[in-house]
Residue, then its C-alpha position, 0 to 999 in steps of 0.5 A: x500500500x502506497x501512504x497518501x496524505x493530505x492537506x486541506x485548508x479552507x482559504x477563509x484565512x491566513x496559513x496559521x500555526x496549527x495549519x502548519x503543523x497539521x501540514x508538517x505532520x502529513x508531510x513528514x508521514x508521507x515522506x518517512x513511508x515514502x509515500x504521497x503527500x497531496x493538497x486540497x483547497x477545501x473552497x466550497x463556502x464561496x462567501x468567504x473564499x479568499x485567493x489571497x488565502x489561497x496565495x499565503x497558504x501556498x506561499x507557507x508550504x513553499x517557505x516550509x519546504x513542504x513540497x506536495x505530490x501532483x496537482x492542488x485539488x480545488x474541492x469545489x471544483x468537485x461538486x458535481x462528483x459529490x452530488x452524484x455520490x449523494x445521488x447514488x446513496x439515495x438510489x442505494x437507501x442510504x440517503x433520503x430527502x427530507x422537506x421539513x420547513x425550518x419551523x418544523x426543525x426550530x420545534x424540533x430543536x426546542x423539544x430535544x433541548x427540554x428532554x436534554x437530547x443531543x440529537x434534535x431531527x426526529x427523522x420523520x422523512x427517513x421512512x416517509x412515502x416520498x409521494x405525501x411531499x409538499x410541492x412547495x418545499x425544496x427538500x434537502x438530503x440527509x443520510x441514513x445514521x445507524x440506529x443501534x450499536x456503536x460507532x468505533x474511530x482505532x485512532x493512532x493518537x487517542x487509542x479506540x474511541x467509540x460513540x452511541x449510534x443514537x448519538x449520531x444524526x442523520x446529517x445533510x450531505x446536499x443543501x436544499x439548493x443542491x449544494x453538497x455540505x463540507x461533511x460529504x464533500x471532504x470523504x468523496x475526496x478523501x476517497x477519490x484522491x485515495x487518502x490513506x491516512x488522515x492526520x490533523x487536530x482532535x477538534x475534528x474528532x467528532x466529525x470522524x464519526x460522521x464521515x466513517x457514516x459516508x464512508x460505510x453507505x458507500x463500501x469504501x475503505x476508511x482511512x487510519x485516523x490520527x488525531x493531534x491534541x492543539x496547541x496552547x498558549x502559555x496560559x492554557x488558552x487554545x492558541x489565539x491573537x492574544x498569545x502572540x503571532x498565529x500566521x506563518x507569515x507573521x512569523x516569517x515576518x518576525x524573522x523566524x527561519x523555516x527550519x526553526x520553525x518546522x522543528x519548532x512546530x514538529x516538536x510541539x506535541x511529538x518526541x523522539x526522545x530528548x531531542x530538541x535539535x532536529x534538522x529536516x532529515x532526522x525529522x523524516x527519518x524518525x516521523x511516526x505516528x506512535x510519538x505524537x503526544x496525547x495532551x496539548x502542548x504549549x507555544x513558547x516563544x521563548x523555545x523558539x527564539x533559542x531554535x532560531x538562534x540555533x539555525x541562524x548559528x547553523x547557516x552559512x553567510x550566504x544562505x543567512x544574508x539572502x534570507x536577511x535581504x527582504x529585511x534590509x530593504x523594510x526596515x532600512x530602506x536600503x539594498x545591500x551592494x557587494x561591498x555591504x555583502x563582503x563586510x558582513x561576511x567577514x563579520x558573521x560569525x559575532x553576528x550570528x552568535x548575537x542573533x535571535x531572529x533576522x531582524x536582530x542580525x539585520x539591524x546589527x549588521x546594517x551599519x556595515x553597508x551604510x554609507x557616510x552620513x550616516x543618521x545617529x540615533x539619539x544615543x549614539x548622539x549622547x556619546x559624540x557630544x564632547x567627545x570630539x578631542x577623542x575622536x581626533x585622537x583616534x583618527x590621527x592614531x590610526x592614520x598613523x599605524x601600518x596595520x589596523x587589526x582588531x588587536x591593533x584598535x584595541x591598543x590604540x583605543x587604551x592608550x587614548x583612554x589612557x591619556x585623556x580617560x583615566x584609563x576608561x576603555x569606555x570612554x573612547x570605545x563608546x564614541x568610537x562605536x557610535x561614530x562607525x555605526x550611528x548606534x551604541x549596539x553593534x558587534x566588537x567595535x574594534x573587529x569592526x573597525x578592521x574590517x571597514x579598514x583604515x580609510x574607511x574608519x577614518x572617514x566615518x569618524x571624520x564625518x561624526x566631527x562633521x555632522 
């Protein structure tokens, strides 16, 4: 048997974190039994249907490197195929019209409420001759629900779940106006795209009962079930807008990158043991279904910030930098040239290990593609102000030396403090910092001043006594 998964968002929405984990979690089962992994766009509520949802969800799976088998399936582009599997249950018995007037259900609905039943369609047209329907009256279809005994979901995550059948309601698959409801839409497909194992969150647990209806009225095979419990926030809350970011564009915005992510999300609410650390080949080659775990699992921001830490210290300064280019240009305006490039390469392993995100790098990394005049913050100004006798004294001292290494400014910078600070290295490497980069945050000053060079250092800072 070949495993076919899938992935069937609803494009009402941006891709959020639970989506995204849902998909990891197909991905990887698909891939670890070297299988299918498929896309569904779940579109059939056409009021709400967005295709800019449609673009982020797909623009997500690509920034995740969650690569799909053959072509997306538009579900509502199925609906015909799903009105004839109705038609055909009607045919068979398994389905019935129903041409109950919406105060007929509203009296239902009350009477159930009051006796404390879970169930409020008293299935009055299941068994009705079709020739008393009223004329006026568009029917819709329901199916035929077992009447007795239990329905009972082996799932992989929950274990052997069962429910009461006189629990179950005889449900709509086909609206008055002939549309197809999501519940008979998403098994036709489940079953037409061959799925052979359905992994998402438990909140759809209830819903599995249902759908394994449709799947025994049509003699087809039903697909393993593994159910996820979701993902909290700290407070225990279900995940929301209150805890923080929701959509893997917020995310990748924040400056998370796609590999931290994905291990980040993979980890939350599966193990393999004490592993925190888990690149993309380890993730398919370890992926089962037995390791997900049976309670819900807290985002912590936190954890993630030390992940992308990981994988910013992990990347190249090439794969790091193209990541960082976007950022460049929305949070400084400007476009790295091949100097500003070659600056920051030679500085990257201090800026690495200083970076929790890439907005962090970018904004510590900037000043290297900067050009003079550069724009001083407000505390960079604070230690210019009289600090002009220091900065010239820098200058003349390294126009004056033959090399201009990190070991090199440092010496200088003391033997300045020295002279005219009482000895306070701060004093002088402070004024220093902000005139190299217009801030009082940066990498060592003195391994930045090597790699800007003699002239350049010289420059900048006599662009500070010029300002």
């Amino acid at each position: 048997m070949t495993v076919v998964t899938r992935f069937p968002p609803s494009p009402t929405g941006f891709m959020h974190v639970g989506n995204a984990r849902t998909a990891i979690f197909n991905w990887l089962y698909a891939r670890n039994k070297g299988g299918k992994f498929v896309v569904r766009i779940e579109d059939t509520d056409r009021k709400r249907h967005s295709e800019e949802a449609v673009a982020a969800i797909m623009d997500g799976l690509k920034w995740l490197g969650l690569d799909y088998d053959g072509e997306v399936l538009s579900q509502f582009a199925q609906r015909d195929r799903h009105t004839g599997v109705a038609e055909e249950m009607i045919a068979k018995g398994q389905a019935y019209y129903c041409y109950c007037s919406p105060e007929e259900l509203n009296d239902m609905r009350e009477k159930a409420r009051a006796e404390g039943q879970k169930t409020f369609y008293d299935r009055r047209w299941r068994d009705a001759d079709p020739t008393t329907a009223p004329a006026d009256v568009k029917p819709v279809v329901r199916i035929k629900a077992p009447l007795e005994g239990q329905t009972t979901i082996k799932d992989k995550v929950q274990g052997e779940v069962s429910v009461a059948n006189d629990q179950l309601d005889d449900f709509i698959i086909l609206r008055s106006d002939g549309t197809p409801t999501y519940m008979l839409s998403v098994v036709v497909d489940d079953h037409d795209m061959g799925i052979t194992h359905i992994i998402r969150g438990d909140d759809h647990l209830n819903n599995t009962f249902r759908q394994k209806v449709i799947f025994d009225a049509m003699g087809w095979d039903v697909p393993e079930f593994a159910h996820a419990p979701l993902i909290h926030g700290a407070d225990g809350g279900k995940f929301s807008k209150r805890h923080g970011a929701q959509s893997i564009q917020e995310f990748r915005e924040m400056g998370y990158l796609p590999e931290a992510l994905l291990n980040y999300l993979l980890r939350l609410g599966w193990s393999h043991g004490d592993d925190e650390i888990i690149p993309r080949d380890k993730a398919i080659e370890w992926f089962n279904l037995e390791n997900i775990g049976k309670a819900p699992s807290k985002f912590d921001f936190a954890k993630l910030d030390s992940l992308n830490a990981h994988y910013i210290n992990e990347s190249s300064a090439e794969e790091l930098i193209t990541q960082a280019l976007p950022f460049y240009k929305e949070r400084h305006g400007m476009a790295l040239n091949d100097l500003g490039k070659q600056r920051i390469t030679q500085g990257i392993d201090e800026l690495k290990s200083r970076a929790k995100t890439l907005l962090q790098f970018v904004d510590e990394s900037v000043f290297y593609a900067k050009s003079i005049p550069l724009q001083f913050d407000e505390k960079a100004l604070k230690n210019l102000d009289g600090a002009e006798d220091i900065l010239r004294a820098l200058k003349t001292s390294f126009e004056a030396a033959d090399t201009l290494d990190a070991d090199k400014v440092q010496e200088i910078c003391k033997a300045i403090a020295a002279e005219h600070m009482n000895g306070k290295l701060g004093k002088v490497a402070m004024p220093l910092r902000a005139a190299l980069t217009g801030t009082t945050v940066s990498p060592s000053i003195f391994h930045a001043a090597e790699i800007f060079g003699s002239d350049e250092v010289c420059n900048r800072i006599q662009a500070a006594l010029d300002r």
